[in-house]
PDB file with SEQRES, HELIX, SHEET and CRYST1 records, atoms N, CA, C and O in Angstrom:
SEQRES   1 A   75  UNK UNK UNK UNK UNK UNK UNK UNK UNK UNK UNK UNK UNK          
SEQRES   2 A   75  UNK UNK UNK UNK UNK UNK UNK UNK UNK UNK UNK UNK UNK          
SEQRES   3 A   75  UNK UNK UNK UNK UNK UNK UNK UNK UNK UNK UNK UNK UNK          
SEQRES   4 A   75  UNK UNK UNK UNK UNK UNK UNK UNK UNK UNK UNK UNK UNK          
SEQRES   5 A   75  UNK UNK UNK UNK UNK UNK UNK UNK UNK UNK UNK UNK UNK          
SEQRES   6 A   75  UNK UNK UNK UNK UNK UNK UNK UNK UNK UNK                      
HELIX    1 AA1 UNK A    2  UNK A   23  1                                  22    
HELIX    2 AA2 UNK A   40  UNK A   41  1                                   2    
HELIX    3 AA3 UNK A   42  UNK A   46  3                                   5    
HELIX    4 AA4 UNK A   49  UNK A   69  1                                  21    
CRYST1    1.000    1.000    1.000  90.00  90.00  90.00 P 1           1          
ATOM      1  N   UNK A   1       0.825  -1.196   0.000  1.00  0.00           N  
ATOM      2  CA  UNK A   1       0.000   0.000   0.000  1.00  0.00           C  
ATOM      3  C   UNK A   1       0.867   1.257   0.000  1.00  0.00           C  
ATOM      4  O   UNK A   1       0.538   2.263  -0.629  1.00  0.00           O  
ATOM      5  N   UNK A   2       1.997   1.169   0.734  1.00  0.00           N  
ATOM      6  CA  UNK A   2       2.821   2.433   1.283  1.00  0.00           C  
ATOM      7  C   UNK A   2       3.238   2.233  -0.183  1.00  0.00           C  
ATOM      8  O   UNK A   2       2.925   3.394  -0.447  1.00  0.00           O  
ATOM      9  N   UNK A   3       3.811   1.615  -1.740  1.00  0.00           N  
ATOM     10  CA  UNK A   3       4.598   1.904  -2.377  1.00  0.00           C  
ATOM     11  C   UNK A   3       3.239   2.325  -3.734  1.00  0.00           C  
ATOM     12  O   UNK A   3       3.454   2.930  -4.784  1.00  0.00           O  
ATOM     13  N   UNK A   4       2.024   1.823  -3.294  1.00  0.00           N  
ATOM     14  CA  UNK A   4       1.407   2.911  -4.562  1.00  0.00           C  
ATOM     15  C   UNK A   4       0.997   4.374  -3.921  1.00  0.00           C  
ATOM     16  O   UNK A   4       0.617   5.347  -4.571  1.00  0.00           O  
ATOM     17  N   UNK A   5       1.135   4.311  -2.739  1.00  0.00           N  
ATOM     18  CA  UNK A   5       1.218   6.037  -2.461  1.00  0.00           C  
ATOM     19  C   UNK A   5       2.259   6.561  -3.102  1.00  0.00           C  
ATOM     20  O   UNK A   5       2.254   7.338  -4.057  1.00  0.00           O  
ATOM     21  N   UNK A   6       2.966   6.189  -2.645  1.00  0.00           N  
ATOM     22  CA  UNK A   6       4.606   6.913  -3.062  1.00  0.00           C  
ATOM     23  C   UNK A   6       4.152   6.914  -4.797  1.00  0.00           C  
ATOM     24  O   UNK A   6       4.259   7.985  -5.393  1.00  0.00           O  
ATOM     25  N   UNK A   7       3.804   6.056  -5.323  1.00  0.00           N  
ATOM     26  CA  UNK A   7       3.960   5.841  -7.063  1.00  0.00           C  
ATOM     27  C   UNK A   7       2.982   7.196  -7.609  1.00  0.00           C  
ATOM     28  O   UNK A   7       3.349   8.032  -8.435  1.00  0.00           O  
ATOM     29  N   UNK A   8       1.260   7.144  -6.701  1.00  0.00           N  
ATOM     30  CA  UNK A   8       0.884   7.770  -6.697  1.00  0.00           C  
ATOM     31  C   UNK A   8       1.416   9.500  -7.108  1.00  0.00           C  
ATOM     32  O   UNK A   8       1.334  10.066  -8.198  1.00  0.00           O  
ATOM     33  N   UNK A   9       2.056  10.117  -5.572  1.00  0.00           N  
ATOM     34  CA  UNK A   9       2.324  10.833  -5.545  1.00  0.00           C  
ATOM     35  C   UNK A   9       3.541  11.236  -6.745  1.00  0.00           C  
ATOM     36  O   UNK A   9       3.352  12.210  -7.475  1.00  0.00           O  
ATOM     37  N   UNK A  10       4.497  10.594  -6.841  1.00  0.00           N  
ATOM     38  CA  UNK A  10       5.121  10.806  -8.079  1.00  0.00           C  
ATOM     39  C   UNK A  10       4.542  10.938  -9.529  1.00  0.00           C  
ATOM     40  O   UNK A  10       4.920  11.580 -10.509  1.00  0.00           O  
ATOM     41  N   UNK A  11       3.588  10.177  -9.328  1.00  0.00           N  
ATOM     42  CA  UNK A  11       3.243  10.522 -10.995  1.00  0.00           C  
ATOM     43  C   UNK A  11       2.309  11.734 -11.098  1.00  0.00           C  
ATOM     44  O   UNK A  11       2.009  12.277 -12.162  1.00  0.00           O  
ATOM     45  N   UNK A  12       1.711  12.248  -9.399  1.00  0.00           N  
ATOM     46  CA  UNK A  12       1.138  13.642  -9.624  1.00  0.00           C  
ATOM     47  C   UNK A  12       1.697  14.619 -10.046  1.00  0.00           C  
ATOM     48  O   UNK A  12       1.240  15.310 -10.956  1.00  0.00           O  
ATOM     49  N   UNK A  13       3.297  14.937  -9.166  1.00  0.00           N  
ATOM     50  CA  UNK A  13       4.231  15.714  -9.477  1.00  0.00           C  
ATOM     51  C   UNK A  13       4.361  15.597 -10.668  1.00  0.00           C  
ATOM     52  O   UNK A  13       4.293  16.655 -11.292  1.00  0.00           O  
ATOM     53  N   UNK A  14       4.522  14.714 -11.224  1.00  0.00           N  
ATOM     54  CA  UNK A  14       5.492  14.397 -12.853  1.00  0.00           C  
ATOM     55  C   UNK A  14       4.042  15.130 -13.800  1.00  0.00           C  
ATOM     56  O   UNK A  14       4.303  16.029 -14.599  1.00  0.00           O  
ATOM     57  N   UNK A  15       2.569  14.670 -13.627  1.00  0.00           N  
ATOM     58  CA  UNK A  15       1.895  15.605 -14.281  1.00  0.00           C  
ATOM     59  C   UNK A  15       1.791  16.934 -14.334  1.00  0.00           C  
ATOM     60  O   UNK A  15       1.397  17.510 -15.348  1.00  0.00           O  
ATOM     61  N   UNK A  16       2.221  17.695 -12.973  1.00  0.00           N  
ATOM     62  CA  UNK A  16       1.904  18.884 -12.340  1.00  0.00           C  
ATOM     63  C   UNK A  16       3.138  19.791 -13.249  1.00  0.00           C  
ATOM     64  O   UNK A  16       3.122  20.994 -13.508  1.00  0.00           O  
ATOM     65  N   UNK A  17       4.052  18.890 -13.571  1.00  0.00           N  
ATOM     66  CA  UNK A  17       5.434  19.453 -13.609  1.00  0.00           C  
ATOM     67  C   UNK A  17       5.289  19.281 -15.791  1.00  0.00           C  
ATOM     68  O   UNK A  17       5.838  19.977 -16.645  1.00  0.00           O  
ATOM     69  N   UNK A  18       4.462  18.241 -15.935  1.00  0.00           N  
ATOM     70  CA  UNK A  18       4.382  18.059 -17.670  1.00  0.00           C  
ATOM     71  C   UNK A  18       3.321  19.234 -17.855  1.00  0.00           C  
ATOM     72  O   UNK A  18       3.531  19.960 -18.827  1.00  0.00           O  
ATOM     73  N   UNK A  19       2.004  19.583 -16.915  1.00  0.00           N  
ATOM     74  CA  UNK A  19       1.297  20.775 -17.646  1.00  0.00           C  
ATOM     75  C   UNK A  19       1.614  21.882 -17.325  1.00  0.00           C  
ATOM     76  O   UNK A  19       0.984  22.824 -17.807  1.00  0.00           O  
ATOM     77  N   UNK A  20       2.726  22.129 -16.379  1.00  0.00           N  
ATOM     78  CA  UNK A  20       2.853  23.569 -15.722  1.00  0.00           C  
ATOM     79  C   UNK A  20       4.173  23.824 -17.225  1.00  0.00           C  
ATOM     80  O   UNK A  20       4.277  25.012 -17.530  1.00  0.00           O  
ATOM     81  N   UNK A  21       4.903  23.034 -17.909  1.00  0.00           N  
ATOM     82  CA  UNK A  21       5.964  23.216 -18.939  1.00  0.00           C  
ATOM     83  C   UNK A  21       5.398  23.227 -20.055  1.00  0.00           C  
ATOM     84  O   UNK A  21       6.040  23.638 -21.021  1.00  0.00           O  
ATOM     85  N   UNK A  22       3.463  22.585 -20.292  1.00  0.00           N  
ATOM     86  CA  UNK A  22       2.916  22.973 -21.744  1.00  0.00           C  
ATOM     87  C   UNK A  22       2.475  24.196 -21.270  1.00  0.00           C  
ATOM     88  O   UNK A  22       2.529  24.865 -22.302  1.00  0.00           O  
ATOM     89  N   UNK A  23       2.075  24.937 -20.405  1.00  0.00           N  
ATOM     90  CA  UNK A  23       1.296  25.740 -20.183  1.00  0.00           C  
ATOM     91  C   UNK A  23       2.645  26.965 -20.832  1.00  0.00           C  
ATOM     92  O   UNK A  23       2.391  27.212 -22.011  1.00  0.00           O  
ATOM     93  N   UNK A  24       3.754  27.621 -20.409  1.00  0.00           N  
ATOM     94  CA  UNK A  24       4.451  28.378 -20.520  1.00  0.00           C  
ATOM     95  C   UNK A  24       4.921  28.369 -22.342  1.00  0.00           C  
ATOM     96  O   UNK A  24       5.553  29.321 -22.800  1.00  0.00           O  
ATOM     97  N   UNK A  25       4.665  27.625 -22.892  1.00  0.00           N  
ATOM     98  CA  UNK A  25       4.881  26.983 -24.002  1.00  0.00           C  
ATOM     99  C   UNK A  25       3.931  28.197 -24.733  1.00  0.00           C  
ATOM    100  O   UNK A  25       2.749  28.514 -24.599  1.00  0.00           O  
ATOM    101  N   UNK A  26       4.967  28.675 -25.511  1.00  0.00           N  
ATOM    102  CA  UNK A  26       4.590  29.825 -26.834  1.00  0.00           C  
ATOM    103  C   UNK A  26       3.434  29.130 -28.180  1.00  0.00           C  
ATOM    104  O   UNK A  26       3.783  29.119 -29.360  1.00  0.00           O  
ATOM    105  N   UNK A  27       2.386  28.720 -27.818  1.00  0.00           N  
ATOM    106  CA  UNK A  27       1.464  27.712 -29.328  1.00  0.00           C  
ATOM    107  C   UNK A  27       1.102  28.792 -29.948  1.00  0.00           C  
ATOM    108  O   UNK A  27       0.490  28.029 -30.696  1.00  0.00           O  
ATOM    109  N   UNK A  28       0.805  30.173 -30.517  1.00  0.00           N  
ATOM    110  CA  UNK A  28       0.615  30.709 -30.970  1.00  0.00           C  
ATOM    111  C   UNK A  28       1.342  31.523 -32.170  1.00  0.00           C  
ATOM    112  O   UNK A  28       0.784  32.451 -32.755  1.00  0.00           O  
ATOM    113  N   UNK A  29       2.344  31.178 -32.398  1.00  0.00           N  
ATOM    114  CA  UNK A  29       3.604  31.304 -33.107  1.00  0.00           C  
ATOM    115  C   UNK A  29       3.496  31.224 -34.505  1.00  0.00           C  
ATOM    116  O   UNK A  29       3.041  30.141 -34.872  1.00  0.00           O  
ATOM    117  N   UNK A  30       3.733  31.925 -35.303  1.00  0.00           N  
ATOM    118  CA  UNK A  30       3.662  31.682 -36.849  1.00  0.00           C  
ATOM    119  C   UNK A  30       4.848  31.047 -36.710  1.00  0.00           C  
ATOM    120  O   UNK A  30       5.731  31.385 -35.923  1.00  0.00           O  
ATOM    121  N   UNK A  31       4.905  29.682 -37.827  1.00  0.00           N  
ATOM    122  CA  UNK A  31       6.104  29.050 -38.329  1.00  0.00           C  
ATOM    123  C   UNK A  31       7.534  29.733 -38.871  1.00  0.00           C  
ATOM    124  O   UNK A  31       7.723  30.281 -39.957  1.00  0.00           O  
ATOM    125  N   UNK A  32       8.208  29.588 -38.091  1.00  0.00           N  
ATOM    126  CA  UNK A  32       9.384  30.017 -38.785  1.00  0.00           C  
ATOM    127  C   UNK A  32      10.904  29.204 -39.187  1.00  0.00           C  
ATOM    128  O   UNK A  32      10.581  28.052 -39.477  1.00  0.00           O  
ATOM    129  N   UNK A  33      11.882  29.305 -39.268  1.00  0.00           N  
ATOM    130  CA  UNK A  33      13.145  28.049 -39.237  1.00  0.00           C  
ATOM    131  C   UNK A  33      13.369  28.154 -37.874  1.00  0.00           C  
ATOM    132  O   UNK A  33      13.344  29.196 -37.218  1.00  0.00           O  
ATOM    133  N   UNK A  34      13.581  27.070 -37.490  1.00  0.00           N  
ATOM    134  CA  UNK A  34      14.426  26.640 -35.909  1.00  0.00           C  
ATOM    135  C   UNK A  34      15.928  26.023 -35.760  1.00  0.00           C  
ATOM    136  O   UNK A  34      16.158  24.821 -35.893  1.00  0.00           O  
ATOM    137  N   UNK A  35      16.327  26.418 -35.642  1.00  0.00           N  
ATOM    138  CA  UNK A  35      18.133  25.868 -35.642  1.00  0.00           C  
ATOM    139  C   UNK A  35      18.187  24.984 -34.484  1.00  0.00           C  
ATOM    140  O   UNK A  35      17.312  24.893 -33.623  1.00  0.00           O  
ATOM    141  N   UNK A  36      19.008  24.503 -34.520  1.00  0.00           N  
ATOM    142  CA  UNK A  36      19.143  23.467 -33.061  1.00  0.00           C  
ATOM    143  C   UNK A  36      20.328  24.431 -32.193  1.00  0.00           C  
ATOM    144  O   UNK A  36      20.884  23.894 -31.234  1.00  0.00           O  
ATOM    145  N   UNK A  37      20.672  25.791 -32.545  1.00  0.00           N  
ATOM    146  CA  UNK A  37      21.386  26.493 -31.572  1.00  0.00           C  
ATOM    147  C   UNK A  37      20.030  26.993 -30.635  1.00  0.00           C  
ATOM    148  O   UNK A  37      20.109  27.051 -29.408  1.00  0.00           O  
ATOM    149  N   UNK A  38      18.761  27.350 -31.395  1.00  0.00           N  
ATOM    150  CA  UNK A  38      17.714  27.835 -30.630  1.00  0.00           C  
ATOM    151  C   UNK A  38      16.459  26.908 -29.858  1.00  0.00           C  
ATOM    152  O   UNK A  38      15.414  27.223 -29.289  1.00  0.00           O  
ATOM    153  N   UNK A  39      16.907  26.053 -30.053  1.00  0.00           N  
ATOM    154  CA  UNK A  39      16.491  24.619 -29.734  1.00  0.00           C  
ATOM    155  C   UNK A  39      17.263  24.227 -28.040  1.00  0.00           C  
ATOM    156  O   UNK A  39      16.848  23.618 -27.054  1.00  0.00           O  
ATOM    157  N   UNK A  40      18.030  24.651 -28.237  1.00  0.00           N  
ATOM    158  CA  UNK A  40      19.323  24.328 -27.304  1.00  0.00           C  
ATOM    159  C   UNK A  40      18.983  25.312 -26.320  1.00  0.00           C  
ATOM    160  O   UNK A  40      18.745  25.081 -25.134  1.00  0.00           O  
ATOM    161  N   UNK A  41      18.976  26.690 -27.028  1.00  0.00           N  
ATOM    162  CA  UNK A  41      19.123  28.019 -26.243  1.00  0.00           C  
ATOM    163  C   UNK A  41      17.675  27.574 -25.191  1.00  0.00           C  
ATOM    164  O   UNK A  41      17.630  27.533 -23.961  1.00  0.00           O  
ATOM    165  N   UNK A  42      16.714  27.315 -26.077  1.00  0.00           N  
ATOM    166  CA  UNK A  42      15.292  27.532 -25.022  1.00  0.00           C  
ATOM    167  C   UNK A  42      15.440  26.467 -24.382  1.00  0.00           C  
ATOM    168  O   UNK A  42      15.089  26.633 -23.214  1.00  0.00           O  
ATOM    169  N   UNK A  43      15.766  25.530 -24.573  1.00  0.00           N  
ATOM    170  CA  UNK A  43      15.652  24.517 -23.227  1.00  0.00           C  
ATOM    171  C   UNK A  43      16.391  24.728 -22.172  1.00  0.00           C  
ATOM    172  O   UNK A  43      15.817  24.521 -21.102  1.00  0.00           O  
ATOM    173  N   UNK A  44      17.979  25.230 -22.103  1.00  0.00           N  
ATOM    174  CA  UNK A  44      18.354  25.113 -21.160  1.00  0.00           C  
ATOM    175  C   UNK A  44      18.257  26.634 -20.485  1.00  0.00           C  
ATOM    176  O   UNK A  44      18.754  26.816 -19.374  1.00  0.00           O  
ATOM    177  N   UNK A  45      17.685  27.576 -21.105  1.00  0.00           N  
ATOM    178  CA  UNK A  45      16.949  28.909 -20.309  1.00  0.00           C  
ATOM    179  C   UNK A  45      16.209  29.002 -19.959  1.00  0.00           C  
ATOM    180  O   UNK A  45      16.010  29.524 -18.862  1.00  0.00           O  
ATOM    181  N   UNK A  46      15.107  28.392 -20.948  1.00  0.00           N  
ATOM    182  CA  UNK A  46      13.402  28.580 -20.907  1.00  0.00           C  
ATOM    183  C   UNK A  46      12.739  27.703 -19.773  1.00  0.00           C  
ATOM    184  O   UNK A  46      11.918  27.997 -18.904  1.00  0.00           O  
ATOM    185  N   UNK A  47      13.455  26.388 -20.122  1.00  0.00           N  
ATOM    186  CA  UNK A  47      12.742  24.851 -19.384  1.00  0.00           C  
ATOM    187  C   UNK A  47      14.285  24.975 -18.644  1.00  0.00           C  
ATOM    188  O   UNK A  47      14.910  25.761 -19.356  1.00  0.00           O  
ATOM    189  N   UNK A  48      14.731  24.746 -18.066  1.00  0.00           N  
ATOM    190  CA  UNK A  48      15.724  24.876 -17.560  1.00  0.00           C  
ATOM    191  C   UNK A  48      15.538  23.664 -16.244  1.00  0.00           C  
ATOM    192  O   UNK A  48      16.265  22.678 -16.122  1.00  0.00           O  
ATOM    193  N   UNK A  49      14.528  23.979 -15.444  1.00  0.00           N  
ATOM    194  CA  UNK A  49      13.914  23.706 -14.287  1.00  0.00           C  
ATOM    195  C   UNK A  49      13.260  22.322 -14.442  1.00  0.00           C  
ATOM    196  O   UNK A  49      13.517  21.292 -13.819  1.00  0.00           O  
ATOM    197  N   UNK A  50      12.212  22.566 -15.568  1.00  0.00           N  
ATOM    198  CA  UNK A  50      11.955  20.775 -16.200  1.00  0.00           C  
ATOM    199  C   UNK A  50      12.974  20.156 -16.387  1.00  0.00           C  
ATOM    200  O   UNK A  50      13.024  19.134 -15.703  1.00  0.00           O  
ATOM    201  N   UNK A  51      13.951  20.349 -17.118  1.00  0.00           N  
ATOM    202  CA  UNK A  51      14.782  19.734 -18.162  1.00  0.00           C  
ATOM    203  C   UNK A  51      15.637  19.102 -16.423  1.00  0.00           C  
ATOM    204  O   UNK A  51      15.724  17.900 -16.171  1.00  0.00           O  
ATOM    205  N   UNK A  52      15.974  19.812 -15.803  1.00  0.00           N  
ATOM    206  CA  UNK A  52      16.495  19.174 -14.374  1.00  0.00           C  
ATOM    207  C   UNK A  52      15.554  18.332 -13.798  1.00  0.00           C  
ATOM    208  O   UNK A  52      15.585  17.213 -14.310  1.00  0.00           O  
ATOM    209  N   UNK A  53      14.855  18.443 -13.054  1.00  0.00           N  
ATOM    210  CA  UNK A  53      13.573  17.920 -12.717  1.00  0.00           C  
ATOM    211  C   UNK A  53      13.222  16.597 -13.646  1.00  0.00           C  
ATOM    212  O   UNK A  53      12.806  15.726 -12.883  1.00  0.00           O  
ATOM    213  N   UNK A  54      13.235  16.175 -14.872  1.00  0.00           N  
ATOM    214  CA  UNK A  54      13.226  15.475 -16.401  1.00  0.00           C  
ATOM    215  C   UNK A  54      14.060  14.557 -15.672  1.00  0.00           C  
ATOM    216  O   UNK A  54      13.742  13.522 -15.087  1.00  0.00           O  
ATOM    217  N   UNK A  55      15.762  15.397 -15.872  1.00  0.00           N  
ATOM    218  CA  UNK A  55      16.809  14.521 -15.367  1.00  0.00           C  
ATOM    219  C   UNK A  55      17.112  13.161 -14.496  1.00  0.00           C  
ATOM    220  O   UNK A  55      17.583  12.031 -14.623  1.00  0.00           O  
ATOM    221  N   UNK A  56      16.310  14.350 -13.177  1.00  0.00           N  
ATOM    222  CA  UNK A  56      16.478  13.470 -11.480  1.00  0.00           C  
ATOM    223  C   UNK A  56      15.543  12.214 -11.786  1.00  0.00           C  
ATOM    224  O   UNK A  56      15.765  11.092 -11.332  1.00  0.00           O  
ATOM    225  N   UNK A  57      14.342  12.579 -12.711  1.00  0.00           N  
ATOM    226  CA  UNK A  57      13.467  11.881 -12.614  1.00  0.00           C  
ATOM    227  C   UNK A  57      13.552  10.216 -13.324  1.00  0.00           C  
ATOM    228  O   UNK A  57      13.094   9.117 -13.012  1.00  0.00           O  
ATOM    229  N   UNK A  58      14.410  10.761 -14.437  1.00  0.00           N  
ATOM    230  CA  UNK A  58      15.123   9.812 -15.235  1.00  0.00           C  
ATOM    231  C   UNK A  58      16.343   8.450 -14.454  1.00  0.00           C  
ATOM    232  O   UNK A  58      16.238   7.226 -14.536  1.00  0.00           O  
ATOM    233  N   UNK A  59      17.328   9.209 -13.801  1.00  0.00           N  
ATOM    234  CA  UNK A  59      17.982   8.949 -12.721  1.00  0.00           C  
ATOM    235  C   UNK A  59      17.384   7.789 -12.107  1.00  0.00           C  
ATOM    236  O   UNK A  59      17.696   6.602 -12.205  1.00  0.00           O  
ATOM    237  N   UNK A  60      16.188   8.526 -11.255  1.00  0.00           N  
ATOM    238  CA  UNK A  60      15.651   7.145 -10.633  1.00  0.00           C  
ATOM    239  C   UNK A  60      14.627   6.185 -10.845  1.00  0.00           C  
ATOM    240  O   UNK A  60      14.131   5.472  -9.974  1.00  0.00           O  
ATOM    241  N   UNK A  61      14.397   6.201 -11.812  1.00  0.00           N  
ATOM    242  CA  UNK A  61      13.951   5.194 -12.616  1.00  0.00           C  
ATOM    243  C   UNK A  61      15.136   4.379 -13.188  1.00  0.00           C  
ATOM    244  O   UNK A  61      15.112   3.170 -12.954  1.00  0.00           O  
ATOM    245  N   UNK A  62      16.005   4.798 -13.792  1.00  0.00           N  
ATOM    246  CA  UNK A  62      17.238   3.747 -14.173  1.00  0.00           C  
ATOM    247  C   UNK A  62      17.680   2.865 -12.314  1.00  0.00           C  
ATOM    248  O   UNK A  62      17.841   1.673 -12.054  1.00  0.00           O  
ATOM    249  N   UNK A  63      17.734   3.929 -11.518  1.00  0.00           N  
ATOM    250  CA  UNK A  63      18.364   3.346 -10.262  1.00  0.00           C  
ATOM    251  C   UNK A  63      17.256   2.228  -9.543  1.00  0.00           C  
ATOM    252  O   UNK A  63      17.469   1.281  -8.786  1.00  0.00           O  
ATOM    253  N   UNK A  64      16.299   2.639  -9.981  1.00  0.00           N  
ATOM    254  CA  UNK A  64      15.284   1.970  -9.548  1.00  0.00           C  
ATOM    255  C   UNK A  64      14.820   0.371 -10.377  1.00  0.00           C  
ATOM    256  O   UNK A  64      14.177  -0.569  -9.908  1.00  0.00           O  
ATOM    257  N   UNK A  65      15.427   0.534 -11.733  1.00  0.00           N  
ATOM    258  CA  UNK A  65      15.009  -0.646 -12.338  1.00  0.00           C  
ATOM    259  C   UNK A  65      16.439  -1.711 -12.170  1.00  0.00           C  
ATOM    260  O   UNK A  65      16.447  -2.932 -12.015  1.00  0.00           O  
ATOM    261  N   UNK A  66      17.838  -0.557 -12.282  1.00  0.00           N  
ATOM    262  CA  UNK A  66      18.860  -1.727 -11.632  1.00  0.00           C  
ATOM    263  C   UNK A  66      18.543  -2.628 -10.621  1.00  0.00           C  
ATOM    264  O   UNK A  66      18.802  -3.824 -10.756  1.00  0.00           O  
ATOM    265  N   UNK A  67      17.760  -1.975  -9.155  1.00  0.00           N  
ATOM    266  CA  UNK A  67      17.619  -2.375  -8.450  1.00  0.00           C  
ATOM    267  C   UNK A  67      16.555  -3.595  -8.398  1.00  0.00           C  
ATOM    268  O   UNK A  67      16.624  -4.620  -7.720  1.00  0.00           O  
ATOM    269  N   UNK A  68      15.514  -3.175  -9.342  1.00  0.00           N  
ATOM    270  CA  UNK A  68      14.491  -4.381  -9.362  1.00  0.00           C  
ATOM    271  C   UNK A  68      15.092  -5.267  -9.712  1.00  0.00           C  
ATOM    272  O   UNK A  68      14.814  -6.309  -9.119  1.00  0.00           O  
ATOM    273  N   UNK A  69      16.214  -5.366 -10.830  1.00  0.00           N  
ATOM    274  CA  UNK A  69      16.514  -6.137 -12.034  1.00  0.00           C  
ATOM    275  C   UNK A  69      17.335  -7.206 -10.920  1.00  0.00           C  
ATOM    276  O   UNK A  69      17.350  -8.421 -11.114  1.00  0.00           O  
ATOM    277  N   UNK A  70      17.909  -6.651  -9.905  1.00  0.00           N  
ATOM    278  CA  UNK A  70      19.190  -7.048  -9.424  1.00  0.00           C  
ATOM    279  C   UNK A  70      18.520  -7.319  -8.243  1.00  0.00           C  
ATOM    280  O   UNK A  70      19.481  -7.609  -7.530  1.00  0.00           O  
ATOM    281  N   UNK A  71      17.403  -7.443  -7.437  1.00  0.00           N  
ATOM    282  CA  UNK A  71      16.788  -7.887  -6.331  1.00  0.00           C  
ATOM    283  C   UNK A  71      16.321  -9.510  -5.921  1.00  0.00           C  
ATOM    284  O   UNK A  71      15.243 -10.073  -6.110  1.00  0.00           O  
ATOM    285  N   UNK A  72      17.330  -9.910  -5.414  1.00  0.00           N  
ATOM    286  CA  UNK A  72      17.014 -11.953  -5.181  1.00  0.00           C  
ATOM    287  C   UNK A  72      15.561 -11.948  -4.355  1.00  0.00           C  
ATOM    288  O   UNK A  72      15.290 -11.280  -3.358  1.00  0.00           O  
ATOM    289  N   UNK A  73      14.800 -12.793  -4.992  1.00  0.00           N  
ATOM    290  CA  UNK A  73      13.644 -13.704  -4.509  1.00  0.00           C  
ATOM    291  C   UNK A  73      13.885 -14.356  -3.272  1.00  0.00           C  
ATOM    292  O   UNK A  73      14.671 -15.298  -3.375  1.00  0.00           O  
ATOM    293  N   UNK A  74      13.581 -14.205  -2.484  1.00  0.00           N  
ATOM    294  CA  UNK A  74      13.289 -15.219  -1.334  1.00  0.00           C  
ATOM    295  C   UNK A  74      12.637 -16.673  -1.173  1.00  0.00           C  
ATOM    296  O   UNK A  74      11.965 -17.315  -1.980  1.00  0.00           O  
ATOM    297  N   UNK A  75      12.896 -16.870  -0.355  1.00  0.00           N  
ATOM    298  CA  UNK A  75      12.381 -18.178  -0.243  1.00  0.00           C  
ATOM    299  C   UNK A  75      10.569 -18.230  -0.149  1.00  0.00           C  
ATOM    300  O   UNK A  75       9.987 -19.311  -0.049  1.00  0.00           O  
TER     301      UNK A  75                                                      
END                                                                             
């Protein structure tokens, strides 16, 4: 019970944190060229905070599936 709270609560954050980064998000934009220097520029200025947050989140999920992967069965 205690580990779908916890799952729970993480995947609230992780939504809270995916619509609060569409919300700031420019959709009104006439098309123009995008370079991957400006691609670059807005993420690590604009999203800066996701893109970290993204990171940690990434992190422990890898640390977390080593650990499943690598966890002996009991008797």
């Amino acid at each position: 019970m205690k580990e779908r709270v916890i799952v729970l609560v993480g995947l609230a954050l992780l939504t809270v944190l995916m619509i609060s980064s569409f919300l700031d998000m420019p959709w009104n934009q006439a098309a123009q060229t995008i370079s991957n220097e400006s691609v670059a520029e807005s993420l690590f200025q604009d999203f800066a905070f996701s893109i970290i947050v993204m990171a940690l989140l990434l992190a422990v999920a890898m640390v977390g599936g080593v650990y499943l992967a690598r966890r002996e069965e009991g008797p």
